[in-house]
C-alpha positions as CSV (number, residue, x, y, z in Angstrom):
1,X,32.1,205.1,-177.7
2,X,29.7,206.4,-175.1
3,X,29.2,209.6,-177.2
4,X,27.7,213.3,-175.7
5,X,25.1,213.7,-173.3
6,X,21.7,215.1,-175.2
7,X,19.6,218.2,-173.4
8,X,16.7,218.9,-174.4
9,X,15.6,222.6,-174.6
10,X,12.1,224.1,-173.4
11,X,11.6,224.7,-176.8
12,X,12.1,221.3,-178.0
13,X,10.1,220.0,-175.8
14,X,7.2,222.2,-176.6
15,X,7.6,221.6,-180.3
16,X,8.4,218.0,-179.8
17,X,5.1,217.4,-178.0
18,X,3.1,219.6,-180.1
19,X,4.5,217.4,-182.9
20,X,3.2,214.3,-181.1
21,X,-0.5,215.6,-180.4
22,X,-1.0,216.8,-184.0
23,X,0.6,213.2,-185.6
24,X,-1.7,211.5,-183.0
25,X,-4.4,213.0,-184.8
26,X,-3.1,212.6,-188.7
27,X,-1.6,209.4,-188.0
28,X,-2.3,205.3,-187.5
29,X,-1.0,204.4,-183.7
30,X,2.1,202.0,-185.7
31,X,2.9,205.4,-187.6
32,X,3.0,207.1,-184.4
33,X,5.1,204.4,-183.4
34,X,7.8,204.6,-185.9
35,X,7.9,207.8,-185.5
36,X,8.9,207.7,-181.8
37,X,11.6,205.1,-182.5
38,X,12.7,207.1,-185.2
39,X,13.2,210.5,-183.4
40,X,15.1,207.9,-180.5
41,X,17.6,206.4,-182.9
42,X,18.1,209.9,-184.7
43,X,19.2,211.1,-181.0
44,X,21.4,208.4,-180.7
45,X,22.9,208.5,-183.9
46,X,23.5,212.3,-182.8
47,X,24.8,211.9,-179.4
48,X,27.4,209.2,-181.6
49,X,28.7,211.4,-183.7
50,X,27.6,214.7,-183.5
51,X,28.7,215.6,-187.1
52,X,27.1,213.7,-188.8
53,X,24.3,216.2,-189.9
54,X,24.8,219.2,-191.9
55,X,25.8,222.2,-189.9
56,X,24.5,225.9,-190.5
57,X,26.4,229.3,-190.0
58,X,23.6,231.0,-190.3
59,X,21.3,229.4,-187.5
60,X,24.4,228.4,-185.6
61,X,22.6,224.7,-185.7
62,X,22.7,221.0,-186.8
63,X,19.6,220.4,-189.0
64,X,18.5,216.4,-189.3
65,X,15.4,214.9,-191.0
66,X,13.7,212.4,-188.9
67,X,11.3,211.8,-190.9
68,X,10.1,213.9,-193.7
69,X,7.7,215.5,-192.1
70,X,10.2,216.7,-189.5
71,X,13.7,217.9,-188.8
72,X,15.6,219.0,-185.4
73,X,17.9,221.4,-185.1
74,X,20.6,220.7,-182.6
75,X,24.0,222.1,-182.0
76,X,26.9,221.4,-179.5
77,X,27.2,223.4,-176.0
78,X,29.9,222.8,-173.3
79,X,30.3,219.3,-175.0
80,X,26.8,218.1,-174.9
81,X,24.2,218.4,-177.7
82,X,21.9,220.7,-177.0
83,X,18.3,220.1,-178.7
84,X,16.8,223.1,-180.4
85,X,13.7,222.8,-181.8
86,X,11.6,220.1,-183.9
């Protein structure tokens, strides 16, 4: 199963990055690490099965823990999986 193509939004870029400077700063360069690999496999798992993360009504979004520090909201446009926000 190939699974859905993942876009990232402006938003979740900005957020994702601003997430990534401010961990840089908090965290040991291995914690930074994991966290990397962690928001990669998260995305995976995602584009994978798409439902695998509880689904709001009321911000129309995916939410899914990364780590627990962080979430990501995601939800599914034109079949692909449209990143939100971190």
């Amino acid at each position: 199963m190939n699974g859905y193509a993942v876009k990232w939004s402006p938003k979740s870029k900005i957020s994702y990055f601003s997430i990534l400077e401010y961990l840089d700063e908090k965290w040991t360069f291995k914690e930074l690490e994991a966290f990397v690999n962690r928001k990669e496999e998260t995305i995976d798992h995602i584009s994978k099965n798409h439902l695998l993360y509880p689904y709001s009504k009321e911000s129309d979004a995916h939410k899914c823990v990364v780590v627990k520090q962080v979430s990501l909201f995601y939800r599914i446009k034109d079949n692909n999986i449209e990143l939100l926000v971190f």
